[in-house]
N, C-alpha and C positions, 0 to 999 in steps of 0.2 A: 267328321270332326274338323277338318282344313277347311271347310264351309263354314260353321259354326263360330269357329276359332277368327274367321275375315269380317264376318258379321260382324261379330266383336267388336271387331279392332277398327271399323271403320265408322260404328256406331262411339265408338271410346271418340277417335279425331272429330264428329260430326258434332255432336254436344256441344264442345265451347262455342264453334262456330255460329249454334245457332241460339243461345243466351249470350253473344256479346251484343251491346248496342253500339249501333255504328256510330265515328265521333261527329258525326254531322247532326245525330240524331239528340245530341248527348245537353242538356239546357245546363244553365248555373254556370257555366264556367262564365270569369271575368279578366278580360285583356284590356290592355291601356291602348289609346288611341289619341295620340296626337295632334295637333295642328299648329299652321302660324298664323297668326291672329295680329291687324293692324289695329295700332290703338294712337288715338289722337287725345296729345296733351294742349290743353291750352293754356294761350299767352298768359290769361286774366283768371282772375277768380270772380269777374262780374258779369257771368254770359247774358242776361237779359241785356245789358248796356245801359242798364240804369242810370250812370254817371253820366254817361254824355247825353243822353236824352233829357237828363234833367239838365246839364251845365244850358244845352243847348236852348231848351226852352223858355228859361228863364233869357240867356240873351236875346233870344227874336221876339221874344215879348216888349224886354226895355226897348229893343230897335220899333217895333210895333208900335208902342206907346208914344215915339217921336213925331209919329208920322196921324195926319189927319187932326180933326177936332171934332167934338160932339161923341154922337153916337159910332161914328166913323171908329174916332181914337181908341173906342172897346173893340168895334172892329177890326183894327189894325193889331191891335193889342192880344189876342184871341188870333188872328191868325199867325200872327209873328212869334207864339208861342208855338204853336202847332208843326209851323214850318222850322220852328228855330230847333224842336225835338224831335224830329223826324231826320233834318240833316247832323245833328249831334249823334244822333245814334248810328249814321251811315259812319261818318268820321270815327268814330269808336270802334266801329266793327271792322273797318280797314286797318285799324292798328294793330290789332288783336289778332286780325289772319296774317301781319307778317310775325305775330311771334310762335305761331300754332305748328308745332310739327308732330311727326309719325313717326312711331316705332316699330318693329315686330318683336312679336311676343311669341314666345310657343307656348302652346297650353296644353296640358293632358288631362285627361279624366279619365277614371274606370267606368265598364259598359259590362253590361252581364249578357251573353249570349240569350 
């Protein structure tokens, strides 16, 4: 009967242990997970550099157009555009990197195991 009766009682403690699922085992559950994240504001609202490529081009055009005669002065003309928009746009983009700075942000989102 004291056999019987341990049987029992060790089969009674052994049950839950062996229909619990481990919490490793366990999917669905969802935890937040943070981070700091750099985010970069810029100076301008005109990131291609539009404006100064265009201010630019049109002046090394006029300065272009000064210079030579004939077929030359389309030449000069045409490149003094090219060059005048290319430097317009360097000058634009140097201004714009001293107004650009960084912040950190922290950001969380939910993740489901």
């Amino acid at each position: 009967m004291k056999a019987s009766f341990a049987l029992i009682a060790s089969l009674a403690l052994a049950v839950p242990a062996l229909t619990a699922t481990p919490a490793a085992a366990q999917t669905g559950q969802r935890h937040t997970v943070c981070e700091n994240v750099q985010v970069k504001h810029n100076g301008s609202k005109d990131d291609k550099r539009l404006i100064g490529t265009g201010v630019g081009a049109v002046a090394g055009g006029l300065l272009g157009h000064q210079v030579g005669g004939g077929k030359g002065k389309t030449l000069a003309t045409v490149g003094g555009a090219v060059a005048g928009g290319y430097v317009g746009n360097r000058v634009q983009k140097n201004a714009q990197d001293k107004k650009t700075y960084y912040t950190t942000e922290r950001r969380c989102h939910e993740v489901e195991d």
